[in-house]
N, C-alpha and C positions, 0 to 999 in steps of 0.2 A: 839381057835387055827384054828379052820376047818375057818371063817371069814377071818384070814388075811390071810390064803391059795388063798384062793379066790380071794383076794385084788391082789396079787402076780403074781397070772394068768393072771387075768384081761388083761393086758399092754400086754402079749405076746400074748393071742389070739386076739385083736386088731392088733397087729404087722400080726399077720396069716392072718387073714384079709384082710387086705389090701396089702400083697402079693398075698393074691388070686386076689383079684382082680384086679389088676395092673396084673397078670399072664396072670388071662382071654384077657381083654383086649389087651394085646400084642398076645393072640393069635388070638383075631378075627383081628387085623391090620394085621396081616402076613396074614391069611388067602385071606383078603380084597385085600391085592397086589398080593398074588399068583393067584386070579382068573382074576384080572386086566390084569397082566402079561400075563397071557394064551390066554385069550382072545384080544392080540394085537398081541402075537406070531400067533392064527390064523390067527388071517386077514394079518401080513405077511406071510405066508405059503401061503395064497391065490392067494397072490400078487405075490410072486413070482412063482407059480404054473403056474398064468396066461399069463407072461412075456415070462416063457420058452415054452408055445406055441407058443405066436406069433412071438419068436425067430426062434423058428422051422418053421413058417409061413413065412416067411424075408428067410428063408436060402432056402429053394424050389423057392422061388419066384426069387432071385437072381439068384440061380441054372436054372432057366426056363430060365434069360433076359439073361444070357451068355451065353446062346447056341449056335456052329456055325451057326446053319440054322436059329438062329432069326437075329445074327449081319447081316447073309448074304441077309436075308429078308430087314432089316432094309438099309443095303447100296444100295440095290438094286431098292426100292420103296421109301426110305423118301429120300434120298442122290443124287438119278441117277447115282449112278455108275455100273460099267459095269466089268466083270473080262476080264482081259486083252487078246490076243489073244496069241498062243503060239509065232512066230514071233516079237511078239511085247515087249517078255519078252529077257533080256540080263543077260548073269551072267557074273560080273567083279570076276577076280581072282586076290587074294591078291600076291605080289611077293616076 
């Protein structure tokens, strides 16, 4: 009797088994993508960490070339222009 107890079991802790092991398995795969995944979230973190400096970099920089005194520099010495003289200016009025 205690024999074919035995027999009986057999089949399911095989089946146990091989759930475990098919379990394991699907945990080291998750694991496997969860550290892949992290490790490509940093290097975007990075990227984009690094971007919104040189965004901040670009917006001073722009902030600097639009300045009056640089346009007026720049009309002045690359351009030759010359600000006009009071006399020289007219105002038309709309009617």
């Amino acid at each position: 009797m205690m024999i074919a107890a035995r027999h009986q079991s057999f089949p399911l802790v095989i089946v146990f088994a091989v759930v475990c092991v098919l379990s394991a398995m699907a945990l080291i795969y998750t694991k496997h993508e969860s550290r892949k995944l992290f490790i490509e979230l940093e290097g975007l973190t990075h990227d984009r960490d690094e971007l919104n400096i040189e965004w901040g970099q670009l917006q001073i920089e722009q902030s600097t070339w639009a300045t009056h005194a640089r346009i007026e520099q720049v009309a002045t010495d690359d351009l030759s222009l010359v600000r006009p003289r009071p006399t020289d200016i007219f105002v038309i009025e709309r009617q």
